[in-house]
Backbone as numpy.savetxt, mean C-alpha at the origin, in Angstrom:
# Nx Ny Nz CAx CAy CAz Cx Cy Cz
26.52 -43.89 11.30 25.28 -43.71 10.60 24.41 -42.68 11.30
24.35 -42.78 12.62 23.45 -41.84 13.55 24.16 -40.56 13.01
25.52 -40.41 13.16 26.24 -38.86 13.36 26.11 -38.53 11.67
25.52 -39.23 10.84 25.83 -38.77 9.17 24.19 -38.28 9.60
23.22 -38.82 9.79 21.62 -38.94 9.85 21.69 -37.17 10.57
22.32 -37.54 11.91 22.55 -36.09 12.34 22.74 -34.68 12.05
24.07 -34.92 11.36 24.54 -33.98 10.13 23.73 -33.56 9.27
22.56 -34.47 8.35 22.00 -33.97 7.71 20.90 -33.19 8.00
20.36 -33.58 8.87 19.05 -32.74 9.26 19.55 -31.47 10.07
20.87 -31.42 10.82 21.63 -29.94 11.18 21.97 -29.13 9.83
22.07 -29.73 8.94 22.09 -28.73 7.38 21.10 -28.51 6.97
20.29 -29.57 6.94 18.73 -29.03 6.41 18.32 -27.53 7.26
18.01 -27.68 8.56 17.94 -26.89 9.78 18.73 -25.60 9.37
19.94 -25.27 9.26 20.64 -24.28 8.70 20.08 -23.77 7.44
20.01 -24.30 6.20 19.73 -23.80 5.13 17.82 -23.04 5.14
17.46 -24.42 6.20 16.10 -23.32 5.89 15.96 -22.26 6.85
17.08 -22.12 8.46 16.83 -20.89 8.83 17.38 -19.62 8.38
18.65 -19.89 7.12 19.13 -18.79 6.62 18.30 -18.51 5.14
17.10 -19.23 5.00 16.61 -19.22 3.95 16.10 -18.00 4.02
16.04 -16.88 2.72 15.57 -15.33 3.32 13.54 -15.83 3.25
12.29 -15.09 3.70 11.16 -15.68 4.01 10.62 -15.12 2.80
9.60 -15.66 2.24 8.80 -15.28 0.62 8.21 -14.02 1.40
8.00 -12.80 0.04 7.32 -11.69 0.66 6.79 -11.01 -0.25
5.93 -10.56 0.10 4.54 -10.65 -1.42 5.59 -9.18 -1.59
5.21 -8.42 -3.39 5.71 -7.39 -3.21 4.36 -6.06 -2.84
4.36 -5.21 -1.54 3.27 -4.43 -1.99 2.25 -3.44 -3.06
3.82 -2.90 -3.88 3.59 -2.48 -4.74 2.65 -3.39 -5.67
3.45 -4.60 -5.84 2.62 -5.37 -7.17 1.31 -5.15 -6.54
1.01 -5.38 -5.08 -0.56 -5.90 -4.31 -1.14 -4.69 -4.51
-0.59 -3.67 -4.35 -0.92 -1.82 -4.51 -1.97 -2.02 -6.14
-0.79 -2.02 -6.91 -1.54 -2.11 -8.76 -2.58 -3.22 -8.95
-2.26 -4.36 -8.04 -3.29 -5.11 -8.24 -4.75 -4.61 -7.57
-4.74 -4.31 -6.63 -5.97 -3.75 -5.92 -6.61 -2.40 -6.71
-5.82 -1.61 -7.53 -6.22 -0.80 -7.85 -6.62 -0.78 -9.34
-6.66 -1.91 -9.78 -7.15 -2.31 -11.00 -8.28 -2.65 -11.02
-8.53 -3.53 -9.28 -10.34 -4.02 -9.61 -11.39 -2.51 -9.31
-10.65 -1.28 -9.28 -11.02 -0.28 -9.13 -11.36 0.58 -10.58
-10.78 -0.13 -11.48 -10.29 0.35 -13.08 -9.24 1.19 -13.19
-8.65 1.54 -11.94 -7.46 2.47 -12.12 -6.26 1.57 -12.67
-5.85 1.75 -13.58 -4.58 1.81 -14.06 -3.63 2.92 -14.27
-2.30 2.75 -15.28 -0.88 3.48 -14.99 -0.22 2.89 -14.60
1.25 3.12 -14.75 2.64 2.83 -14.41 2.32 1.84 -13.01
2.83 0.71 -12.40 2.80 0.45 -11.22 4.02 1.32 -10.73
5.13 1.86 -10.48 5.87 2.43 -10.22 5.12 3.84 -9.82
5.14 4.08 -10.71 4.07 5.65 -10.35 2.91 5.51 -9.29
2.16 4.98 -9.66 1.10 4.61 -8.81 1.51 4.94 -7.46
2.59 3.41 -7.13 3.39 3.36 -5.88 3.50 4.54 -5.16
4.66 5.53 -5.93 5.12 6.48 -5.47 3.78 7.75 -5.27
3.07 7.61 -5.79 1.72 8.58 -5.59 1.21 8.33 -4.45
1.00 7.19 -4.08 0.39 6.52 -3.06 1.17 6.65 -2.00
2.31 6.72 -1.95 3.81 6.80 -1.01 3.64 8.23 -0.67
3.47 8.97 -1.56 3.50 10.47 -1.29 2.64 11.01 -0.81
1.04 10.96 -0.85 0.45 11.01 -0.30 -0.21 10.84 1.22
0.59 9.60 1.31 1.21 9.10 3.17 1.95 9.99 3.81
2.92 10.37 3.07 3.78 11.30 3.49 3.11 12.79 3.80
2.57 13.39 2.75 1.32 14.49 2.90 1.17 14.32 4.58
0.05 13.43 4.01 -0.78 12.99 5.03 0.25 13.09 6.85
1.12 12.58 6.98 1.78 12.08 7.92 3.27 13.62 7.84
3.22 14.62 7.07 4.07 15.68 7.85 2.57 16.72 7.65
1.47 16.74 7.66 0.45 17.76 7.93 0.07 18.47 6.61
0.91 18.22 5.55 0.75 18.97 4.16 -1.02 18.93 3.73
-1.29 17.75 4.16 -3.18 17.20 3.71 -3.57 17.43 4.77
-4.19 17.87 5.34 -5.03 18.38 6.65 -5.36 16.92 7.04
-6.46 16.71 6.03 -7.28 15.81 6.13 -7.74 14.80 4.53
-8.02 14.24 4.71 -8.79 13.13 3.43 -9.21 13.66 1.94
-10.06 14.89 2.26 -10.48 15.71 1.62 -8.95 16.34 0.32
-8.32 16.84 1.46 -7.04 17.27 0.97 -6.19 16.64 0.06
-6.16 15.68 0.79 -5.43 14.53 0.00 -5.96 14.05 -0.90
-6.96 14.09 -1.43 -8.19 13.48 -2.24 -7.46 14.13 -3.84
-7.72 15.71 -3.17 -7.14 17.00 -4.34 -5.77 16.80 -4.82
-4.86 16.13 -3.94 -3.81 16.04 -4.70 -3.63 14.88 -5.17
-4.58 13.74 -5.02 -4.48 12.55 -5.88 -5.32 12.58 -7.07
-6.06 13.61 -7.01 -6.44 13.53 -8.43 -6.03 14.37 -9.42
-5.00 15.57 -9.32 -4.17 16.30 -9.75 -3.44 15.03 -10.38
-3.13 13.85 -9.86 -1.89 12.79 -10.41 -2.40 11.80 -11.22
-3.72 11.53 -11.12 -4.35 10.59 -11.87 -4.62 10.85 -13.30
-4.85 10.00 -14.21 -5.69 10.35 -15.47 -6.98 11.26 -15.13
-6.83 12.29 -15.72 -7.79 12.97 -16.35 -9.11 12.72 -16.39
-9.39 11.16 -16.92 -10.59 10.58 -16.65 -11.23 9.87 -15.35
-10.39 10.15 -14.82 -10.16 9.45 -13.16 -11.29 10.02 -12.98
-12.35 9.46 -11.72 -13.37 9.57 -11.38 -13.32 9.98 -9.60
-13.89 11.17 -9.32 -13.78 10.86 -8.10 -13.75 10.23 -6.98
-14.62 9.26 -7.52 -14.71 7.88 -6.45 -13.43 7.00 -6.92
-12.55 7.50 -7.80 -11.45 6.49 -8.18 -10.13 7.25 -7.22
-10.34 8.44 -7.10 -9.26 9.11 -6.06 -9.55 9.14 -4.88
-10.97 8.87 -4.25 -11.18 8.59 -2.98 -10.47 7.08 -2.90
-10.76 6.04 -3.76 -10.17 4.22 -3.60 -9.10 4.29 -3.91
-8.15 5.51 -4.62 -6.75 4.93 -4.67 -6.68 5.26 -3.51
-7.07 6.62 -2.87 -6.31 7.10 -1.42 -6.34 6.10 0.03
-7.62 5.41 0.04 -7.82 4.68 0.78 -6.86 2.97 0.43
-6.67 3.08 -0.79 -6.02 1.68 -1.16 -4.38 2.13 -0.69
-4.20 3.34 -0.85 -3.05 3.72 -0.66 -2.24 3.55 1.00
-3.40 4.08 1.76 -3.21 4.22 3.05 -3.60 2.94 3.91
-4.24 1.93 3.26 -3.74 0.63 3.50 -2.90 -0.35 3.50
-2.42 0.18 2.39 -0.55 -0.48 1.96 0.63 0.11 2.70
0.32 1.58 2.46 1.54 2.13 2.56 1.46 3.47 4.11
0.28 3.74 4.73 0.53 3.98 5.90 -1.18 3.90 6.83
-0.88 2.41 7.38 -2.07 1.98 8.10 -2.43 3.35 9.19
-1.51 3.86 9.93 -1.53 4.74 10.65 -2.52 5.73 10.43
-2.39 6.49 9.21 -3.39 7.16 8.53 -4.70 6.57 8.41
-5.37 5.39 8.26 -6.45 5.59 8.44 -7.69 5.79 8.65
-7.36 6.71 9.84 -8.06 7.82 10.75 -8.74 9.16 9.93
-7.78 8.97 8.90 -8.26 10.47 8.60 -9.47 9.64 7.32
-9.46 8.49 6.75 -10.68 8.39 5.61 -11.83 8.24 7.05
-12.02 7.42 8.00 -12.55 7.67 8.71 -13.57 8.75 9.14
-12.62 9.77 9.68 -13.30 11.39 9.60 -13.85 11.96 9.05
-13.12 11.45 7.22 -14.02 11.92 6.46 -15.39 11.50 6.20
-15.58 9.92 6.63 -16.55 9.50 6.54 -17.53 9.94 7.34
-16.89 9.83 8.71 -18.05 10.80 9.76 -18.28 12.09 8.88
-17.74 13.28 8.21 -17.99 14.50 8.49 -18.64 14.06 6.92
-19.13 12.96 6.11 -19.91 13.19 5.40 -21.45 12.33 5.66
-20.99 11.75 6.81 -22.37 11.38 7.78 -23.52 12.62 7.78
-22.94 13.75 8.23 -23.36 14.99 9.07 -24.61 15.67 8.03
C-alpha cells in the first residue's frame, strides 16, 4: 500500500514537472495594450511592426525615438495620430525589446529642453 501511495505521487511529480509552463502570448498582450490606445489592425502585423522597429532601433537604422517614430507611422493607418505612433513605439519596445528603452527616454529628456 505504502509502495502503490508512493508510485502515485512519483507520477503525479513527473507529469507536472514535464508539464510544458502556461505562457501568456505577447503578441496577443502587444494588440491588447494597443487597443486601450485605439490603435487597431491585423494583430500579426502590428507584431511584426513592432518587431521591426526593435530591430531598427537595435542595428542603428533609427538613430533615435524620433526616427523610429517616422517609420511607425509610415505603417500605421493614415488616421493614426501622432501620439498613437509615439504609444505603439513605446508599447512596442516594452514587449519586444526592453533594452531599447533608453532611447523613448532621451527623447523625453531632449523634449524637456
Amino acid at each position: 500500500m505504502k509502495l502503490a501511495a508512493l508510485a502515485a505521487l512519483g507520477a503525479a511529480a513527473a507529469s507536472i514537472a514535464l508539464a510544458a509552463p502556461a505562457q501568456a502570448d505577447p503578441d496577443t498582450d502587444f494588440a491588447n495594450e494597443l487597443h486601450t490606445y485605439g490603435i487597431y489592425g491585423p494583430r500579426d502585423y502590428n507584431a511584426w511592426i513592432g518587431k521591426i522597429a526593435c530591430k531598427r532601433l537595435h542595428n542603428g537604422l533609427d538613430r533615435n525615438a524620433n526616427d523610429s517614430v517616422n517609420f511607425v507611422t509610415k505603417q500605421l493607418d493614415r488616421d493614426s495620430t501622432t501620439a498613437q505612433s509615439w504609444q505603439f513605439l513605446g508599447t512596442a519596445i516594452n514587449y519586444y525589446c526592453p533594452d531599447q528603452r533608453f532611447v523613448m527616454e532621451q527623447a523625453a529628456a531632449d523634449s524637456a529642453h
